[in-house]
Each structure stands twice: as C-alpha cells, then as structure tokens.
C-alpha positions as CSV (number, residue, x, y, z in Angstrom):
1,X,-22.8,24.0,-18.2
2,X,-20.3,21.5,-17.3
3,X,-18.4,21.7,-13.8
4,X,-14.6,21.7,-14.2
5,X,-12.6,20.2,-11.0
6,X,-9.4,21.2,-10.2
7,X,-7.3,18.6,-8.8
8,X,-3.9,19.9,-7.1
9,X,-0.7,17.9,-7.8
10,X,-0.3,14.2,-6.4
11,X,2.1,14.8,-3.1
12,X,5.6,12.7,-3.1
13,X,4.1,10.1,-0.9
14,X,0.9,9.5,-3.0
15,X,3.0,9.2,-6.1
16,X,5.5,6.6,-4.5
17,X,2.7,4.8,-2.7
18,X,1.1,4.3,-6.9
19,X,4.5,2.9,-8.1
20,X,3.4,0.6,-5.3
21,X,0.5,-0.1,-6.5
22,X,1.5,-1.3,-10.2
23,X,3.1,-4.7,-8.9
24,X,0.7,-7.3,-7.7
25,X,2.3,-8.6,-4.7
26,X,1.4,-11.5,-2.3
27,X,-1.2,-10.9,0.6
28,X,2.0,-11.5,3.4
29,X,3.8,-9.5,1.2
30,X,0.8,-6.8,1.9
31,X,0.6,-7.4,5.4
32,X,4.0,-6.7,5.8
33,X,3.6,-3.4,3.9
34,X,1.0,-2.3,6.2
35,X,2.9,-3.2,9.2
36,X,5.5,-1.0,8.0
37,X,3.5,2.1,7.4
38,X,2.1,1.7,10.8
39,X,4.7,1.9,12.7
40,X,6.2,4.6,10.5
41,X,3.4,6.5,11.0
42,X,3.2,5.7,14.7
43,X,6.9,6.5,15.5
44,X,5.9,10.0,13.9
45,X,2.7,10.4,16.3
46,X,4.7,9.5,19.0
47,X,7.0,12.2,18.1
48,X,4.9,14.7,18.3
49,X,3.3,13.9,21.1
50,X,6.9,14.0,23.1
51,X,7.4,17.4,21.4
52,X,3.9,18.6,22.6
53,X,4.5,17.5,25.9
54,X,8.0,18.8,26.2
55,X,7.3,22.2,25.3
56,X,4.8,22.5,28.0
57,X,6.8,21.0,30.5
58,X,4.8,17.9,31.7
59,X,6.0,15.4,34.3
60,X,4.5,12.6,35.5
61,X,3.0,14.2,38.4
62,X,1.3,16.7,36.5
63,X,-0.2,13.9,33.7
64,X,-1.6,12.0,37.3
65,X,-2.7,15.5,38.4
66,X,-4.9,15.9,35.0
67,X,-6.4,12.0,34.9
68,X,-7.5,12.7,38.5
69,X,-9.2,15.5,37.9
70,X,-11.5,14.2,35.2
C-alpha cells in the first residue's frame, strides 16, 4: 500500500521567490538578493521586538534591571 502525501498550497512568497528562481542570474546579482531579504526580514524582527517591548512597557532601566540579575 502506497503512502499518499498531501502537500498544502505554495504560500505567495514561495511562489514569487520560484519565478525567482527561473532566471539564472550572476553571483553579485545573488548577493545582492540576499542582502535584500535580510534586511527585509530583519526590519520585520525588529518590529516585533519594539511591539513586544512596548506592550510591556520596558525602559531602559528595567532591560539593565533584567541583564543584572542574570
């Protein structure tokens, strides 16, 4: 008896990341890609990380606070 797999739908950002993927670009060209994503990505950590530390109300005093009292 044979296993079937079920694969669920390709999200937006996998199918636009394989229309990528169907041009052969140069290696800087790559790089650069990468770059980009990175700090995309990043940018969006960094986000919610403020949002995190926002809605709990943390200051400065209170992040020395918590890295002194390992």
């Amino acid at each position: 008896m044979t296993k079937q797999i079920i694969h669920p739908p390709l999200s937006n950002i996998q199918e636009e990341l394989l229309k990528l993927f169907s041009f052969d670009i140069p290696d800087a060209q790559l790089k650069e890609l990468k770059k980009i994503i990175s700090v995309f990505l990043l940018e969006k950590a960094r986000d919610k990380a403020d949002a995190i530390w926002d809605s709990k109300g943390y200051t400065e005093e209170k992040l020395q606070e918590l890295l002194n009292n390992k």
